[in-house]
Structure formats: structure tokens, C-alpha cells
C-alpha positions in Angstrom: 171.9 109.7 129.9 173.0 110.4 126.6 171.1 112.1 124.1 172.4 109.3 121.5 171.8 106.7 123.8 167.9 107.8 124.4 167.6 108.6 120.9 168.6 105.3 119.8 166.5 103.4 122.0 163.7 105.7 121.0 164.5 104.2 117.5 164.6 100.7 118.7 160.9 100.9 120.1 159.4 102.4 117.3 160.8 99.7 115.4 160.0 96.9 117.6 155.8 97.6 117.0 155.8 98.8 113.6 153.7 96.7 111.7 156.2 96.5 108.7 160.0 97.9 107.9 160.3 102.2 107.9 162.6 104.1 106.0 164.9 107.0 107.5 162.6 109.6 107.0 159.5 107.8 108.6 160.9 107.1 111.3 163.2 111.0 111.6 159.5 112.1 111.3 157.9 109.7 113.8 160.6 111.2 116.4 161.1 114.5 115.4 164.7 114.2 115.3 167.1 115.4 112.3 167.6 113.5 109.4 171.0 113.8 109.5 171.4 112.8 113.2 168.5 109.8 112.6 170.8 108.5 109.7 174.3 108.3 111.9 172.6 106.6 114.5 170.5 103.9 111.8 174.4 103.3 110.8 175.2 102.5 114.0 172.5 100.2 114.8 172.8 98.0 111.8 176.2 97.8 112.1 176.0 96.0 115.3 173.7 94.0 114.1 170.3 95.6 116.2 168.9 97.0 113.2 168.5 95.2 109.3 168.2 97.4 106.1 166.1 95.9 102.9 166.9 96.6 99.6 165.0 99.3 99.2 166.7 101.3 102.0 163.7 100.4 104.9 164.8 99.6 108.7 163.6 96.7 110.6 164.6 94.8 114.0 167.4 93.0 113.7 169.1 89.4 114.5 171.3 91.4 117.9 168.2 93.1 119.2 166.2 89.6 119.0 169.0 87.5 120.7 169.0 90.4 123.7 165.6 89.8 124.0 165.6 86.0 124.2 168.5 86.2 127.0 165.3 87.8 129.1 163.3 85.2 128.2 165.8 82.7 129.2 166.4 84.8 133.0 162.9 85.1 133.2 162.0 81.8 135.3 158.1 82.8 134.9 158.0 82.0 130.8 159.8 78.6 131.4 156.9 77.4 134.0 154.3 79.1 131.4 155.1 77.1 128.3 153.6 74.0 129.4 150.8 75.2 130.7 150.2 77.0 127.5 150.7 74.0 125.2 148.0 72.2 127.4 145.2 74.9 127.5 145.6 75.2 123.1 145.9 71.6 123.1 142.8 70.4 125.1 141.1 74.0 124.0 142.0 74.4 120.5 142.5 77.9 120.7 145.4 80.5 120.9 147.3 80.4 124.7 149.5 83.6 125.7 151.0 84.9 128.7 151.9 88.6 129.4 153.4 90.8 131.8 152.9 94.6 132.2 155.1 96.9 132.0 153.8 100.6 132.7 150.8 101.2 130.4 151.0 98.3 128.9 150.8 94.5 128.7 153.7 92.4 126.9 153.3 89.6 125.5 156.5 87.4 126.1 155.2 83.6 124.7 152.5 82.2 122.6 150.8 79.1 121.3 148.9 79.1 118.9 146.4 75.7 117.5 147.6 73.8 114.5 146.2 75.2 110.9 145.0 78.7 112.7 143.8 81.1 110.3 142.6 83.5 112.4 145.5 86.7 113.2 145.1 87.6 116.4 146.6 91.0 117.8 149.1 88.9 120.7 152.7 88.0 118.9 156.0 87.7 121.0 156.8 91.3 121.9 153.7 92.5 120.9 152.8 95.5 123.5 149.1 96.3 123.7 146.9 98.8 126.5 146.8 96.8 129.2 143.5 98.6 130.3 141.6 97.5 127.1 143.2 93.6 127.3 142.0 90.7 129.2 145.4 89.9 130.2 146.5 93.3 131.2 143.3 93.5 133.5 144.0 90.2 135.1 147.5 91.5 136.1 146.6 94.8 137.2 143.7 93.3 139.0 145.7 91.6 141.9 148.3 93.9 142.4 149.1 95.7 145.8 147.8 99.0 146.1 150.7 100.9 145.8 152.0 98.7 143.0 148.7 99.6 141.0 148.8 103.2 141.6 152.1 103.3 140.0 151.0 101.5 136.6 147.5 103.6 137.1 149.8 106.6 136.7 151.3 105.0 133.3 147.9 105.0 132.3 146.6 107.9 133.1 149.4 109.5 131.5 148.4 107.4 127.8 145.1 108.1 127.9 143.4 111.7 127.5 139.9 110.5 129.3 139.7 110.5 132.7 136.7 108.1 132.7 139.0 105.3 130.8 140.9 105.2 134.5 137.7 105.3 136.7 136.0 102.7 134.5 139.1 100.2 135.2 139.3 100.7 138.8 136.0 100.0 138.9 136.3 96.7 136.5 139.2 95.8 138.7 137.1 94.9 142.1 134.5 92.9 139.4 137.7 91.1 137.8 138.9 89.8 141.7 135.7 88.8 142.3 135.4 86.5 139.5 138.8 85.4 139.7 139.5 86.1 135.6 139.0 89.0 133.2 137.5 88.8 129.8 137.7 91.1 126.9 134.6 91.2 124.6 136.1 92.8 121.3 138.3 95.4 122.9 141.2 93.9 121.3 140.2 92.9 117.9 136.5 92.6 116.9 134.4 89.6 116.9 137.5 88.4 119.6 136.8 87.1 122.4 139.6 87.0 125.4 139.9 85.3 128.8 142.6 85.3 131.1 143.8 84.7 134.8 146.7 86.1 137.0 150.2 83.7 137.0 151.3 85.2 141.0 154.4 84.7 142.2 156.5 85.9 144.9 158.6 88.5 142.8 159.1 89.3 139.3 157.1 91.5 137.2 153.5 90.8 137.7 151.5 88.5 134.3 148.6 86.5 133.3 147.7 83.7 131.3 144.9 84.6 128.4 143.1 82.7 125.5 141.4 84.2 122.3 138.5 82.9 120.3 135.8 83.8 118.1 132.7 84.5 119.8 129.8 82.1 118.3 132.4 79.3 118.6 131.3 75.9 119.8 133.3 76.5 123.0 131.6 76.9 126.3 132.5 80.2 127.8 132.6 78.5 131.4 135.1 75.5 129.4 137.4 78.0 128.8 137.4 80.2 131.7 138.1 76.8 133.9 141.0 75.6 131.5 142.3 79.7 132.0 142.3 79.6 135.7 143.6 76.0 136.2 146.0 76.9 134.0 147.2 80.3 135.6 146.9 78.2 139.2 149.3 75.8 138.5 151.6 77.9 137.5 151.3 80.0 140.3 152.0 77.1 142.4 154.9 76.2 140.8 156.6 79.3 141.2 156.4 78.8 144.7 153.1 80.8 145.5 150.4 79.7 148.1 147.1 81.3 148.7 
């Protein structure tokens, strides 16, 4: 592939989970690449749209890169089934619904609902990528996957993490999290957090979960929740044509 090519999409990730707009040299330093060869191909990518520049010269996502990424929401039959199910678990819950899929190390979140009048920020947002050993929702995924299907994202994550005990905790978690049927993440994710979700399973596609976050000390019952997430991550499992 070409060294342009790689270097641009390199460029394009970065950008995608900075928290805010980076100018040219942040992000030539980020990626050790040359200034000079970092600025031809930030020209390139704004012209076609992928890429927006501020007034004061900083680099964000732009409109082209957000319209690609909606035409694999719209191929990806999984999110359309999801939705609802979503909008049902925040409406009867009250709380933020998500539903992520992994993708090597990481979980990705592709659609989100969030309560009216939430003031809360929570870490999930559309696109957001976060470890998908630390998140209830990467758990859940990982949890039910064939063996030779988790070794393979086991490998993504043995190659992200330095400890060798972050790895061995999970596989041991994992055979916990089937047994339950849901995962839960107690402040992994952002502190005081609490996060529950369930695996959506369907005969192919990339393998996702459905997960709620609260604040711990709410007025919600634990056991409310975790039955709304697993209902919820049933049905649409069953629509997408899967039987247990």
C-alpha cells in the first residue's frame, strides 16, 4: 500500500478520537512524520472534503469522512435492529443506551441514546473507540465469541497492553461474564459510572453488545437494569435471525 495512502489514514484516526481540533505540527509530531509531507497530505484531505480547518489553522474531521461513515451505518443491518431497542431500554430506564461492536483491541461505539435533559458526559459517543477489555460492552462481545475468533482479538490486546496479567485477568472474567449472561463495569470507564451490557448475536457480522451507564447510588435497581439490558440484547438477537 502506499506510503501516502497509510499516512493519511494514520491522520484520519488520530483525528477521529481527538478530543478537540490539532494543528499541523501536533499532529506531524503525534506521527512522527515530516512537516512538510504532513502539510501536502492535510491539503489533500480538506480539499476533498475528509478533513475541516478552523480559523486559527487547527484540523478536525470533516463533513466527507462523516457521510463515509454513515454509509456503514446504513449497510450495517445490526444498528438498524438496535435503535429501537435502544430507545426503549433509555425510555423505560432513564438512562444512557449504546451498542458497540469490536474491532481488534477495541470496542466501537456505532449508536447512542441518551435520556432527555442528561447532564451527565459519559465516555460512549458515535465513533467513540474505547479498550474493550476495561468496557462492559467490550466484555460482553468478547465474552461469547468462538475460540478461535477470541484468540485473534486476545492478540489485539495483548499487543495494547504492556501487562501480561491485564490478558489473564480477562480470560478469566470472560467464563464469569457467560455465566451471568452480562458484563458490568464498576468505574473502569469513567469513575463513579456504572455500566451493564449483554451480547446482540447474530449469524455473521462483526460481533456487538448492548450497554447502559448510570451513576452508582442511583435509585435504579441493579437487577432492573441488568433485566432491561438482556431483554433488550435478546430481542435483538432474535431478530437478526439468531436462535439459541
Amino acid at each position: 500500500m502506499s506510503t501516502s495512502v497509510v499516512r493519511a489514514m494514520r491522520i484520519l484516526e488520530l483525528l477521529s478520537g481527538a478530543a478537540k481540533p490539532m494543528t499541523l505540527t501536533s499532529i506531524a509530531e503525534e506521527l512522527s512524520i515530516p512537516k512538510s509531507t504532513t502539510h501536502s497530505i492535510l491539503k489533500a484531505l480538506v480539499g476533498r472534503g475528509f478533513l475541516g480547518l478552523d480559523e486559527y489553522q487547527n484540523y478536525a474531521v470533516g463533513l466527507k469522512a462523516f457521510e463515509v461513515g454513515a454509509s456503514h451505518l446504513r449497510s450495517t443491518n445490526a444498528v438498524e435492529v438496535v435503535i429501537p431497542q435502544l430507545v426503549g431500554l433509555t425510555r423505560d430506564l432513564g438512562i444512557t443506551s449504546h451498542y458497540a461492536i469490536l474491532d481488534g483491541s477495541d470496542a466501537v461505539y456505532l449508536c447512542k441514546e441518551d435520556p432527555p435533559g442528561l447532564g451527565l458526559k459519559l465516555a460512549s459517543s458515535v465513533g467513540a473507540r474505547l479498550p474493550a477489555y476495561t468496557t462492559a460492552v467490550g466484555k460482553a462481545a468478547l465474552a461469547w465469541l468462538p475460540e478461535a475468533d477470541l484468540e485473534r482479538h486476545l492478540d489485539a490486546i495483548r499487543a495494547a497492553v504492556s501487562q501480561r496479567q491485564t490478558v489473564d485477568r480477562l480470560i478469566g472474567e470472560l467464563g464469569g461474564i457467560r455465566a451471568l449472561g452480562f458484563s458490568s463495569d464498576d468505574g473502569e470507564t469513567a469513575q463513579g459510572v456504572r455500566c451493564v451490557a449483554a451480547p446482540v448475536r447474530y449469524p455473521s457480522g462483526p460481533p456487538g453488545s448492548i450497554g447502559v451507564s448510570y451513576l452508582r447510588g442511583s435509585s435504579l435497581q441493579d437487577q432492573q437494569v441488568i433485566d432491561g439490558v438482556v431483554r433488550a440484547a435478546r430481542r435483538a438477537s432474535e431478530v437478526l435471525g439468531y436462535r439459541d
